[in-house]
N, C-alpha and C positions, 0 to 999 in steps of 0.2 A: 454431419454431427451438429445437430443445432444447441445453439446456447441458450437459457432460458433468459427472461424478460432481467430475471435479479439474479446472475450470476454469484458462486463463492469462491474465492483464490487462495490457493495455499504458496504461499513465498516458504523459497528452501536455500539456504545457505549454500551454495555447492559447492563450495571451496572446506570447507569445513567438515561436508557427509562425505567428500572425496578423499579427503585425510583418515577421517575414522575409518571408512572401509578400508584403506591402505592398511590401516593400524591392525583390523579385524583379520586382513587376509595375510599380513603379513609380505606383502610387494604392492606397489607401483599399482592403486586400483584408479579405472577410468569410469567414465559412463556408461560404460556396456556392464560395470559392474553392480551397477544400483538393481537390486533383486525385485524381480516383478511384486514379487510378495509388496515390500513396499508402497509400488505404485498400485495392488490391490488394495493396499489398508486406505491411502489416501482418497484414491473413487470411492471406497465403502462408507465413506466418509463423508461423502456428500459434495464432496470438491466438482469441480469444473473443469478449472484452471490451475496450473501447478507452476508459477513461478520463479527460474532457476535463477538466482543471483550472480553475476559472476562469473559465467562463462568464458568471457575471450580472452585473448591472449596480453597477458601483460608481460613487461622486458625489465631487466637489470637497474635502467634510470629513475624508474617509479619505486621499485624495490627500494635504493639505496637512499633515497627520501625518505621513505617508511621506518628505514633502520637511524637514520639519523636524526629525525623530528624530537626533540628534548619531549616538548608534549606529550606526544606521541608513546614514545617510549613510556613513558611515565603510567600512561594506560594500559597499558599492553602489561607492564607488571605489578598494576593495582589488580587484572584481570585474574590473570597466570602465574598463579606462585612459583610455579617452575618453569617461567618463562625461557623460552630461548632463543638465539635470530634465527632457528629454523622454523619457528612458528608464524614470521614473518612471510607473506606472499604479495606485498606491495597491494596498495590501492584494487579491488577492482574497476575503480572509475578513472585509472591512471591508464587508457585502454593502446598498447601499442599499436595492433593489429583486428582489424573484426574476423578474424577467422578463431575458430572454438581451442581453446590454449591445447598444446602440445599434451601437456598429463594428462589433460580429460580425457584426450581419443582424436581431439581433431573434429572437423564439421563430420566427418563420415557417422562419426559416435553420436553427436547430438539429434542427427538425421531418423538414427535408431533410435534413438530416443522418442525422439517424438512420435516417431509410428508405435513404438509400446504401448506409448502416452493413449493417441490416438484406440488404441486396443481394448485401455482400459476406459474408453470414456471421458478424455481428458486430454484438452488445451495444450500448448506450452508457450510459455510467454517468457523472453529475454530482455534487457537489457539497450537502452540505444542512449548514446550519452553526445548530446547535440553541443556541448559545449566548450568543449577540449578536448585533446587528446595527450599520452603520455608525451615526454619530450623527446624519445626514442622512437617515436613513430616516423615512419617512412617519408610522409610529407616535410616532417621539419627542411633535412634536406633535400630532396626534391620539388618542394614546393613553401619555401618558406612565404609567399606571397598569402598562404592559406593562413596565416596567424597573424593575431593583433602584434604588431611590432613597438617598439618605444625608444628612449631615447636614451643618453647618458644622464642628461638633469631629472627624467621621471625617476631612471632607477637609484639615482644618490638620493630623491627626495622621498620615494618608496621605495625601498629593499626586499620591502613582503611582498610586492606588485610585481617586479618585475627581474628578470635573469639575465645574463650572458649567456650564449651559447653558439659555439663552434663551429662554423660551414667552411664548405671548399672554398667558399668566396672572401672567408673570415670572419669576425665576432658580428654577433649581430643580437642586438636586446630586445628579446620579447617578453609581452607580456603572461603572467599566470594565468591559466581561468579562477575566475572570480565571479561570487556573488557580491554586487555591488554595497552591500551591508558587511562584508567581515573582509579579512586579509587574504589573498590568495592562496590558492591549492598548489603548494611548493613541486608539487606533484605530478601538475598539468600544463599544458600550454595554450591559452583561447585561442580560440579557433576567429578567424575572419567575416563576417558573414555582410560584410560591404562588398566580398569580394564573390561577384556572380559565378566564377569557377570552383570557390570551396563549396557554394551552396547547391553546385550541380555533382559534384564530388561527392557532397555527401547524403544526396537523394541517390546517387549510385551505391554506396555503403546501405544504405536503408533498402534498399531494392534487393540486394547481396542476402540482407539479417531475414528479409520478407522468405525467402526461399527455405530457410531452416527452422521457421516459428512459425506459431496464428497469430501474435499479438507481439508487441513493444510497449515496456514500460520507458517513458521519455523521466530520462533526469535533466530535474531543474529546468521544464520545459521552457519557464517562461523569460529566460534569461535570455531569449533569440529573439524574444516578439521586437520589432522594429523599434518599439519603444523603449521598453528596456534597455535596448543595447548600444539605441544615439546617447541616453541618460548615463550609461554605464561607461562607453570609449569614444560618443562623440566621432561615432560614424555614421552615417546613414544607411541605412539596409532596409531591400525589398525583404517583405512576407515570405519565412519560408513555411510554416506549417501548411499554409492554404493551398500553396501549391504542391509539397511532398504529399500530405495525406491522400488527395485522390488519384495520385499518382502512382502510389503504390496499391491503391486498393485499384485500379485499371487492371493489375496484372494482377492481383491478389485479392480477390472481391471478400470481404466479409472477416479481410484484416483490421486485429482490433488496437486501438491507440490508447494506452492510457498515461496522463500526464499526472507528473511528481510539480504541485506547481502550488505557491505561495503569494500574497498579497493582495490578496480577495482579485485575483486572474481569472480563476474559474471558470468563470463564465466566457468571459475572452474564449478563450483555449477551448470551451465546449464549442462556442458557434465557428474556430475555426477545423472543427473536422472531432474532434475528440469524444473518443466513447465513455472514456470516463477521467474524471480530474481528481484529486487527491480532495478529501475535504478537512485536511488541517484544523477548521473552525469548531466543526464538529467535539474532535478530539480534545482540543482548548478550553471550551467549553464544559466538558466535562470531567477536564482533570480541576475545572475551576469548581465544582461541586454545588453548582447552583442551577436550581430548575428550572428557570424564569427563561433564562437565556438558549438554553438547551431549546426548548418549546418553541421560543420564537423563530429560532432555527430552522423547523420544520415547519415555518409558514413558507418557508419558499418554494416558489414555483417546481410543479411537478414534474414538470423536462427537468429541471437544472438537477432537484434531487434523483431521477433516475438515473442521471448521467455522473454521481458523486462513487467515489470508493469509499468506504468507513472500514476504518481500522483504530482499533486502540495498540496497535506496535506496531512499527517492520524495522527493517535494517538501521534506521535514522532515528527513530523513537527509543528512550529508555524502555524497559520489558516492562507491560500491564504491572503484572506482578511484585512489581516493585515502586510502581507509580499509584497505583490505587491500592487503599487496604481492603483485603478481599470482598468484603458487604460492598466497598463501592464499586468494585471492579464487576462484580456480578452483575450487578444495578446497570453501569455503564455499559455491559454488554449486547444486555437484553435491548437498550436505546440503540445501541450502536447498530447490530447484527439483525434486528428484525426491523429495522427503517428499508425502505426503498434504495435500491442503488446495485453497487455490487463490493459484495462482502469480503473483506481484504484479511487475512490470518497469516501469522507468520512463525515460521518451524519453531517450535519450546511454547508458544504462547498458551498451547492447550494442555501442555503438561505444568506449568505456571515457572515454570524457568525466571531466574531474577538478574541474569546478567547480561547484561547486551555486549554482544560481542564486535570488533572492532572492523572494520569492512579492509582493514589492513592484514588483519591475522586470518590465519587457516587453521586455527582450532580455539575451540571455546574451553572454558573450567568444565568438570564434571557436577552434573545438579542431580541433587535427588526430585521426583515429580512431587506433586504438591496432589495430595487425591483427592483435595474437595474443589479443586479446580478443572483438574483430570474428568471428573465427572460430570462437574458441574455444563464443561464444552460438550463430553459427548451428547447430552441433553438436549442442549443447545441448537447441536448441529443434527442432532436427529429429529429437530422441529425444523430445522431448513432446509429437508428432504422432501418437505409437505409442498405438494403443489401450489396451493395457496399463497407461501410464502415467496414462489420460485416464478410467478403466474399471476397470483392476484390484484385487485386491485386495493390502493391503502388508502384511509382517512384518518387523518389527524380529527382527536376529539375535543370536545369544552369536558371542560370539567370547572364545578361551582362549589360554593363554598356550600359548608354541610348544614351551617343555623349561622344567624347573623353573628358578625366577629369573627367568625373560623377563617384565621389568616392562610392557616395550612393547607387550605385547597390548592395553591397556589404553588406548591412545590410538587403537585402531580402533572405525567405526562403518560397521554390515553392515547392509543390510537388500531384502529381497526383493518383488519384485510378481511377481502371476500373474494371466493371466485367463481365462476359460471355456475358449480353444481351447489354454487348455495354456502357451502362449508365458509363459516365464517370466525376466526379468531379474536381475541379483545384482550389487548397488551395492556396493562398501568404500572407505572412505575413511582413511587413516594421518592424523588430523588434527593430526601434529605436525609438531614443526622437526628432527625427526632419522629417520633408518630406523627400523624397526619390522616386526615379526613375528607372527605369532599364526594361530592356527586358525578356521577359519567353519564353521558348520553347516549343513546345511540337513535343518531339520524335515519330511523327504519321504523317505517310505520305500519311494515310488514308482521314484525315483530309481535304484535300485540295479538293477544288471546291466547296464546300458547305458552304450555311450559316449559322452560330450558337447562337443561345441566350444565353447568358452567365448569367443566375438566380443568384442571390446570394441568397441563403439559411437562411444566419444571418443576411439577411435586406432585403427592396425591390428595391433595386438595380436590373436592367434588362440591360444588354449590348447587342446590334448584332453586330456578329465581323465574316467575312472570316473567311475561314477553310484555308484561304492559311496564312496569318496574322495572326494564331497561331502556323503553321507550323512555318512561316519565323523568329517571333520572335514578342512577344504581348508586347506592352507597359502601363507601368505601372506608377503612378503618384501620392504617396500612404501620407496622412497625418502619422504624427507619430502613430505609434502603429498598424497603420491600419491592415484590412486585410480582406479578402474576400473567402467564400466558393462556389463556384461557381460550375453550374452543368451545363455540354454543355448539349444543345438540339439542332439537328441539324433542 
């Protein structure tokens, strides 16, 4: 089942679609019960890859963090009017166990899953969380040498850092996992990676996940790189990514890696093995609403952007929908979704859902869909069915100001795909708040003599324009936010 050059990912709540079906069927529903139909609409869809959030098994210890976080809590019923602690299912990154939690079905279930999956044309990608684990995982006592340990003077001077907790041997103070930027995950316990047995330990756990999925999404990848983590606890630790990745693709050829990673790492993390890294900056960028920076963006090198995910939401982002007002959320999709990389979607995003729900709970509020966003994706995603987009190859364009003064040129972002049979597209997007003018190029000197229809894709918008007049420079005249996909025909 090969994947294309610019894969698309649909992230799905599973803890959540696993509730509602309970609710639908009236008992205890598992993985076996997610209806093909489903996994039809999503292939037809243009998906790839289906992303289940939240498979494995979490325990009691992570749970009762959940219930007793004041924060926490506090979310949980600005979310859920009729909140209750049955709607509570602990962290799933509080992970007791890697085997697939007891309610879903167990590994048997997600096995079937995946050959469904597999049926319909379609990936499945899990979960692998390098950084902790719940406190109730089996290691603690059995192997409490596998976690950062501390002291009495760390935890009297950090309380949010660091724990008590109970062995045959007696108390002993470990550390939270933590991002070295916030206070620890009351929830979790970091993991050791000084210590060359938890790091063989858990390329056995990675080897384990390798056998039920195509692909791993790494949380918090880069919170292990050897750097990071002397800066972070002031241990030294060998490289583990460089040596897990081809490790598991030894036994598992053409398993894919994608990293959740922050702090301009990316690159790091691509050259040590990574098919694709989160691109954060992206996103940043465009909920900042400024074109300039956006543009520059995509001067970067064409490995690093093939190798980026874009997404405007998943589980960690506030909902599109609620982050952008709709003209910009449009605007920023068309940037986002038709750049090079692989295109990252998450469950409500296409129906414009506005509430993000909390990776603690196992059920969301009820939304109505929003239809001109509804629509606006199918559109969207029924141009990312086009070979071209899935196959071809991109160029970012100039684009010049339209007569001297036109500052506005400068809030446009142009850029082109072609592929073998020619078929060739032409994106621009006015990524401001006001009109906007400016000139496009197109680097093809092929182009000239001929006449072209210029289709727009995401309307019925038809242009005929010279092949010489896209060479010499096409003029553009764009209401705010505008933008247009357009497919030469000559």
């Amino acid at each position: 089942m090969p994947t294309p050059t610019y894969p698309v990912l649909y992230q799905v709540n599973t803890r959540v679609w696993i509730q509602l079906l309970s609710k639908q069927l009236n008992r205890p529903a598992t993985l076996d019960d997610i209806p093909d139909a489903a996994l039809d609409e999503i292939a037809s869809l243009g998906f790839d890859w289906v992303y289940f959030l939240g498979v494995w098994q979490t325990g009691d210890a992570g749970r009762s963090v959940s219930l007793s976080n004041p924060e926490w809590l506090e979310e949980y019923r600005q979310l859920l009017s009729d909140f209750s602690e049955d709607d509570v299912c602990g962290s799933c990154f509080a992970i007791k166990d890697y085997v697939v939690s007891d309610r879903m079905g167990g590994n048997a279930a997600i096995e079937l899953l995946r050959d469904r999956l597999h049926q319909h044309g379609l990936k499945l990608m899990l979960d692998f969380v390098p950084n902790h684990m719940a406190p109730d995982h089996g290691w603690v006592q059995t192997h409490p040498d596998f976690f950062v340990q501390g002291t009495e003077a760390l935890l009297a001077q950090q309380p949010q850092n660091y724990c008590r907790v109970s062995l045959p041997t007696g108390e002993v103070i470990f550390a939270y996992g933590r991002d070295p930027y916030f206070a620890g995950w009351p929830d979790t316990l970091q993991l050791n990676y000084g210590n060359p047995s938890l790091q063989a330990a858990m390329l056995g756990e990675l080897l384990t996940i390798a056998q039920l999925c195509d692909g791993v999404r790494c949380d918090m990848a880069m919170l292990i790189l050897p750097e990071i983590f002397q800066r972070t606890w002031g241990i030294a630790a060998e490289p583990f990514w460089q040596t897990a990745i081809p490790k598991v693709r030894q036994h598992h050829p053409g398993f894919v890696f994608m990293a959740e990673v922050y702090w301009d790492l990316e690159w790091t993390l691509q050259q040590q093995g990574f098919d694709y890294t989160y691109d954060k900056r992206l996103y940043d960028r465009l909920r900042e609403q400024h074109a300039q920076p956006v543009r520059e963006h995509f001067w970067a090198d064409l490995n690093y952007q093939n190798n980026s995910a874009r997404f405007l939401e998943n589980h960690d982002e506030p909902r599109a929908a609620a982050t952008f007002p709709l003209e910009v959320h449009r605007a920023a999709a068309i940037l986002t979704f038709f750049s090079p990389g692989l295109r990252f979607l998450h469950q409500g995003q296409l129906d414009g859902f506005k509430h993000k729900i909390s990776v603690h709970l196992q059920r969301g509020p009820s939304e109505p869909i929003d239809e001109e966003l509804y629509t606006f994706y199918r559109k969207l995603l029924a141009c990312l069915r086009l070979p071209v987009l899935r196959e071809g190859t991109w160029q970012l364009l100039n684009c010049t100001p339209a007569w001297d003064g036109n500052w506005t040129w400068n809030d446009f972002i142009s850029f082109t795909w072609e592929d073998p049979r020619r078929q060739r597209l032409l994106v621009i997007v006015n990524y401001a708040p006001h009109q906007s003018q400016c000139y496009v190029t197109l680097p093809d000197d092929d182009l000239a003599g001929k006449l072209y229809h210029l289709k727009d894709l995401m309307s019925s918008i038809v242009y005929e324009r010279s092949g010489d007049s896209l060479v010499s420079g096409l003029y553009f005249d764009m209401p705010a936010w505008g933008y247009h996909v357009f497919d030469l025909q000559p």
